[in-house]
N, C-alpha and C positions, 0 to 999 in steps of 0.2 A: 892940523898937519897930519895927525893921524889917520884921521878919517877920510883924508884925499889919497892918504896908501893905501889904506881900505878899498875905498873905492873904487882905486886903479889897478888892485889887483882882481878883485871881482871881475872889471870891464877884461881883464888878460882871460882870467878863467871859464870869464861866457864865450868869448873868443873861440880860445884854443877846444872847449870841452865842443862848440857848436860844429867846428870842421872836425875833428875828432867822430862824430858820430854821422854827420852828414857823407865820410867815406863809408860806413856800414849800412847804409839805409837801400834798401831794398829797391833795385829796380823793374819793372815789371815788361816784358817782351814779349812779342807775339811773332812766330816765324814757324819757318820750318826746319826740322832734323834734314839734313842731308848728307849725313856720313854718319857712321856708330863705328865706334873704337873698338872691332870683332871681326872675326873670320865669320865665313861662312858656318864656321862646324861649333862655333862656340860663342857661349855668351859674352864675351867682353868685359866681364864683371871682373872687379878685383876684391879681395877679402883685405878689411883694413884690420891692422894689428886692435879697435876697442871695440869689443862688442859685437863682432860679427855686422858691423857694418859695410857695405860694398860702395863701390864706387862703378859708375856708367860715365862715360866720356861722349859726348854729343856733340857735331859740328854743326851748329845752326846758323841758321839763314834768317837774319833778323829784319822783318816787314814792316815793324814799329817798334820804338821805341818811347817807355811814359817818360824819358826824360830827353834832352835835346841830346843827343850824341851821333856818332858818322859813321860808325864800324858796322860793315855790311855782312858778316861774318864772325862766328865768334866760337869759342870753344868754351862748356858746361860741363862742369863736375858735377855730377849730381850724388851725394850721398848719402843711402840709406838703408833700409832692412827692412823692406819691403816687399812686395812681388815686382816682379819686369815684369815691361811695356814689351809684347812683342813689336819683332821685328814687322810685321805686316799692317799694323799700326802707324808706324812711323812714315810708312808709304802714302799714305792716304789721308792723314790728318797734318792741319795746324795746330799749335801747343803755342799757350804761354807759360812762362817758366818767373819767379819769383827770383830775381838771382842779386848777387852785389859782387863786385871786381874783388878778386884776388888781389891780393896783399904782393907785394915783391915773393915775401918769404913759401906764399901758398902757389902762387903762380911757378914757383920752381917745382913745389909737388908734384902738383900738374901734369905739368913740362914731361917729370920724372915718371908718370902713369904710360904717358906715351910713348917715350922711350924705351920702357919695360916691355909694355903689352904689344897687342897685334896693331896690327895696320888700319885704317878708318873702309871701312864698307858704305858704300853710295845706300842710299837710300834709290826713293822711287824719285824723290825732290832732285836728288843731289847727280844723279845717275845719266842726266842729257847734258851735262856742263861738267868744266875742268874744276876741279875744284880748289881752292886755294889749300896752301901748305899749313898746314894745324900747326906748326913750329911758330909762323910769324902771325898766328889769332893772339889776341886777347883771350885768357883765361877768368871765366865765372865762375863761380858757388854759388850750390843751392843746395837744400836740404828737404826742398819741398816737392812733391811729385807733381813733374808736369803734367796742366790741364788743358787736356782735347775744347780747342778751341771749335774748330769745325771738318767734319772730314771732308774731302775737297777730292776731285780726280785732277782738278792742272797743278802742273810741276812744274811752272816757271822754266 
């Protein structure tokens, strides 16, 4: 008897530990930036309260996805202490980005970077089409600098 409690608590704890970490697991995307969270006259960047880490806000256009998912649009936190990607870059190239879904709790962050900061500036991507409202994306993390997939001159 005991060992079938045993047992059954294991089979809960493979369970619950396997969805538990399968929300964290990294998705990989390949699209284009078509909006940055900046005016013309400024970087967009915000200074986070640890460590002199920043935060860049990216509205991307997602061309694939490594996992099965629909959202053709999406909004990236990217945080780090790093150098910036200029702005002339993000014209001209594709980027995959390493990211995982915000949490309820983080996606309000977010939300709140937006609210805060300036307005989303078109990219070259983003700049011949209406672009959706960043309020009703899906909010990403990453910590990882996106990589120049290829530079490209069409902009969809």
């Amino acid at each position: 008897m005991i060992y079938r409690i045993a047992a059954l608590f294991l089979v809960f704890w493979l369970v619950f530990s396997a969805a538990a970490t399968s929300e964290e697991k990294n998705i990989s995307i390949t699209g284009a930036v078509v909006a940055l969270q900046r005016s013309k006259t400024e970087s967009g960047t915000m200074e986070l309260p640890s460590f002199a880490d920043l935060a860049e806000i990216y509205m991307v256009r997602v061309d694939h996805w490594s996992q099965p998912r629909k959202e053709k649009y999406i909004i990236v936190e990217y945080i780090h202490h790093t150098g910036f990607i200029s702005h002339e870059q993000f014209d001209k190239t594709l980027w995959r980005f390493d990211v995982h879904q915000a949490s309820p709790e983080q996606s309000k962050d977010c939300f709140s970077w937006m609210a805060r900061g300036p307005s989303f500036l078109p990219t070259a991507f983003g700049a011949k089409g209406e672009l959706p409202n960043p309020k009703e994306l899906p909010c990403f993390l990453t910590t990882k600098r996106p990589i120049p997939v290829s530079p490209t001159l069409t902009t969809h």
